[in-house]
C-alpha positions as CSV (number, residue, x, y, z in Angstrom):
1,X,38.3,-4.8,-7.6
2,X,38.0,-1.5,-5.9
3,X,39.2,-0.9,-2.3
4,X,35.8,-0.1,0.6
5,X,37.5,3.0,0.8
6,X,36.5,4.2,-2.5
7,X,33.1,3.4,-2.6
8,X,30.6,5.3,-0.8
9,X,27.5,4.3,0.4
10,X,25.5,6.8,-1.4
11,X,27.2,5.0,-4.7
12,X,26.3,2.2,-4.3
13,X,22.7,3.2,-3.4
14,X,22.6,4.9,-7.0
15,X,24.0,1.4,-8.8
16,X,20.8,-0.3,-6.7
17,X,18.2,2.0,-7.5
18,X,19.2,1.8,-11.2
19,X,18.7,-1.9,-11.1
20,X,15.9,-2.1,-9.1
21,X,13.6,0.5,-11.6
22,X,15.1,-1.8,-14.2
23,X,14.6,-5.5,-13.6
24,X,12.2,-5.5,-9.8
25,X,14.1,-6.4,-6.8
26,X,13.4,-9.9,-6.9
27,X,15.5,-10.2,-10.1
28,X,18.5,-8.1,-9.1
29,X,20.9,-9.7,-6.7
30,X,23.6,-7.7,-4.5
31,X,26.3,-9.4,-7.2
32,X,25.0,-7.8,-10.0
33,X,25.4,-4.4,-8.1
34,X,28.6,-5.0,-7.1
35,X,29.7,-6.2,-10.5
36,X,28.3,-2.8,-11.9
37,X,30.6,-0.8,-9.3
38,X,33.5,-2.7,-9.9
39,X,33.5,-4.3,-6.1
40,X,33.4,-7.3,-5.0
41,X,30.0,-9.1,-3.3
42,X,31.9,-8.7,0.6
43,X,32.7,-5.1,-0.4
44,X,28.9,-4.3,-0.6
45,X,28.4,-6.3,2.2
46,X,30.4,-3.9,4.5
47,X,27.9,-1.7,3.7
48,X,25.0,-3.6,3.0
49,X,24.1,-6.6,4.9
50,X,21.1,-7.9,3.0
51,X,19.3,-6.9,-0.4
52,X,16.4,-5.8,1.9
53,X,18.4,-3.2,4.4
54,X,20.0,-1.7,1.2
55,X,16.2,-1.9,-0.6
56,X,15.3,0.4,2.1
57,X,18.0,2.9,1.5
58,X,16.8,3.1,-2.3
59,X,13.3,3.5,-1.1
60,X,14.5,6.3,1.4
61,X,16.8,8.0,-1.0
62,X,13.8,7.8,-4.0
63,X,11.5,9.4,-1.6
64,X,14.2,12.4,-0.1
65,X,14.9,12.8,-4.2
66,X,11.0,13.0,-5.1
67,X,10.2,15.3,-2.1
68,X,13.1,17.8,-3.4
69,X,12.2,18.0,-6.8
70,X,8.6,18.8,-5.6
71,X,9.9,22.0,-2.9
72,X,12.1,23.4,-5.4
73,X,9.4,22.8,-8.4
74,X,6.7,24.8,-5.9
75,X,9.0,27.4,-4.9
76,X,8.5,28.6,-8.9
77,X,5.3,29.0,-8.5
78,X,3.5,32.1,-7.7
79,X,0.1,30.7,-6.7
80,X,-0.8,28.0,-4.6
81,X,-2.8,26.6,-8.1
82,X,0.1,26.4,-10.2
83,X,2.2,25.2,-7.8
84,X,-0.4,21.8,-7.1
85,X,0.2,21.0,-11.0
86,X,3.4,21.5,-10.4
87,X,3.5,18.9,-7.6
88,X,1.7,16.5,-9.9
89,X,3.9,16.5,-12.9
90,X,6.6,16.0,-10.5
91,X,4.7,12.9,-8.9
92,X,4.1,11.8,-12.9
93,X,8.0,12.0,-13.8
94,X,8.9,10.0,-10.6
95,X,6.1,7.2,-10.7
96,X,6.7,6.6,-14.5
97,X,10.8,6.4,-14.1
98,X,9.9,4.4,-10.4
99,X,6.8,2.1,-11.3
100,X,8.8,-1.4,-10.9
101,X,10.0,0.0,-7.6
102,X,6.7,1.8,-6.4
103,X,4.4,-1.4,-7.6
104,X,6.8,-4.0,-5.6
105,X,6.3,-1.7,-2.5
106,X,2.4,-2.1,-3.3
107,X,2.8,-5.6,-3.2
108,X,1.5,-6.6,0.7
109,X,3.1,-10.5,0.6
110,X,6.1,-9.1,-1.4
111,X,9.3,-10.2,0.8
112,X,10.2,-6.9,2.0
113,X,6.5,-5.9,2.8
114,X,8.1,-4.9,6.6
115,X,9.4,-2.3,4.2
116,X,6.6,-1.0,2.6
117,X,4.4,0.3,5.0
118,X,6.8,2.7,6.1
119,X,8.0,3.9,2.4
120,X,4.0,4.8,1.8
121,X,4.4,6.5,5.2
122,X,8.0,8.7,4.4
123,X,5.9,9.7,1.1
124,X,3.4,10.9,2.8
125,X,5.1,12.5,5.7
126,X,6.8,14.4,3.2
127,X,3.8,15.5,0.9
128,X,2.4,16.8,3.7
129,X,4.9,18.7,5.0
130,X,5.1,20.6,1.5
131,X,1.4,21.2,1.0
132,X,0.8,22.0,4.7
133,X,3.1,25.9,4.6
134,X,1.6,26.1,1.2
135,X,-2.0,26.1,1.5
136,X,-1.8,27.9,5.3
137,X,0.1,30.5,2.5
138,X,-2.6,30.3,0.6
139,X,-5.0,31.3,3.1
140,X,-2.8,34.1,4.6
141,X,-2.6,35.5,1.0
142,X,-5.9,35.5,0.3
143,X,-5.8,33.3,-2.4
144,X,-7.9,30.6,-0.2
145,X,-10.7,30.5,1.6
146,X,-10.2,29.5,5.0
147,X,-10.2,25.7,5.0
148,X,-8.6,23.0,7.4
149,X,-5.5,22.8,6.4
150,X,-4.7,19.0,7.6
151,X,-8.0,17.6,6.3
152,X,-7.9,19.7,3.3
153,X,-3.8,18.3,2.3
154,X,-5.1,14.1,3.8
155,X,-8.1,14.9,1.0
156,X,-5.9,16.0,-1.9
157,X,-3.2,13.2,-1.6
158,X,-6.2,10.3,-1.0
159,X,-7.8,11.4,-4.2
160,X,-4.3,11.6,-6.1
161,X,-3.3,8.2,-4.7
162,X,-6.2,6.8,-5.8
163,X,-5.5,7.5,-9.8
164,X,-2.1,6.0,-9.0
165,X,-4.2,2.8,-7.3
166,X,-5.8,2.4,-10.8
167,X,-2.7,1.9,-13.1
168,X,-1.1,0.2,-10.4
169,X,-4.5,-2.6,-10.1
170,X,-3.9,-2.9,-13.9
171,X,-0.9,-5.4,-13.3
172,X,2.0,-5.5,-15.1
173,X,4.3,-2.6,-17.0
174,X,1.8,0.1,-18.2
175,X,2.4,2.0,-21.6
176,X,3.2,5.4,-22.1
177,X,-0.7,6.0,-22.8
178,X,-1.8,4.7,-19.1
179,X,1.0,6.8,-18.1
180,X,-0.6,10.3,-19.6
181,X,-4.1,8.9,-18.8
182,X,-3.6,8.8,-15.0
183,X,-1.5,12.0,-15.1
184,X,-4.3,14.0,-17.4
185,X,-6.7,12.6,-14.6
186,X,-4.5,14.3,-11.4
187,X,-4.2,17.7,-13.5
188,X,-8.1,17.7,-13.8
189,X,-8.8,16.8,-10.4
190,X,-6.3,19.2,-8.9
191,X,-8.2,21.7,-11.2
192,X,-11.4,21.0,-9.7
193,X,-10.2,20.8,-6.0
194,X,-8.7,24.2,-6.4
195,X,-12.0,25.5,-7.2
196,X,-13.5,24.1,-4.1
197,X,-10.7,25.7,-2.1
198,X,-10.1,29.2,-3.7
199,X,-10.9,32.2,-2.3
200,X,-14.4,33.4,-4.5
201,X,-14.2,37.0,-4.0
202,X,-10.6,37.4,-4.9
203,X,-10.2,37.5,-9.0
């Protein structure tokens, strides 16, 4: 077994979230992560008191990883509309690799349901923070008409959450087909909502 001192938190995070997208959290135990690290159950502990505070942690660290791929993704783009299907092919890559994860977090009488609430909340948070600077960009370049910039970004995400709703309703693990379906269904409807937003006269 490995002393505390060489494993870091942030490892043993990683060894969780791998076994949580795999098997679900109710089928991973905090042995099973410690066995994969080479630790022993107590070692984790010191860290970790519960399956449910280190849960968290993976939900937190999905959520920082998803929001970073997203901001350096958009900072590519050179238009406010290439940079939205930018944002949703990121949102495809990390709900298909995350599904177990994100549909147990959808669960309300799932036992970490304390837990899920705020996950949905970090997401969002987040999302808006990125989309926020980019359509007030938008605006200031011309790009956009002048919109409300709050409504406009609580509009976009309701309408991309929803597609994710629908393969999530489904129940169990989707295929790769439900997977482009609902993603070909956020690329049109970003292409449509850019059209209500862009600025007419500009070509």
């Amino acid at each position: 077994m490995k002393p505390v001192g060489d494993i870091k938190r942030e490892q043993i995070v990683e060894a969780a979230i791998k076994r949580f997208a795999h098997f679900g959290i109710a089928k991973t135990t905090l042995t099973e992560i410690a066995r994969d690290l080479g630790i022993s159950k107590q070692t984790l502990a010191y860290y970790f008191s519960d399956k449910t505070q280190l849960f968290q942690s993976a939900l937190e660290r999905i959520a920082a990883d998803y929001i970073d791929a997203v901001r350096s993704s958009i900072s590519e783009a050179d238009t406010v509309a290439r940079a939205l299907q930018k944002m949703v092919k990121i949102k495809r890559l990390f709900f298909e690799r995350y599904f177990i994860i994100v549909s147990e977090t959808d669960v309300s009488d799932s036992a970490l349901s304390s837990a899920n609430p705020r996950f949905k909340e970090l997401i969002r948070e987040r999302e808006l923070a990125v989309l926020y600077p980019l359509f007030k960009k938008g605006v200031k370049s011309g790009e956009l008409r002048s919109i409300d910039v709050e409504k406009t970004s609580d509009l976009l995400l309701e309408a991309l959450y929803a597609f994710a709703r629908t393969v999530l309703l489904n129940g169990g693990l989707p295929d790769e087909a439900a997977f482009k379906e609902a993603y070909a269904n956020q690329k049109d409807l970003v292409s449509v909502f850019y059209e209500g937003i862009k600025n007419k006269s500009v070509n």
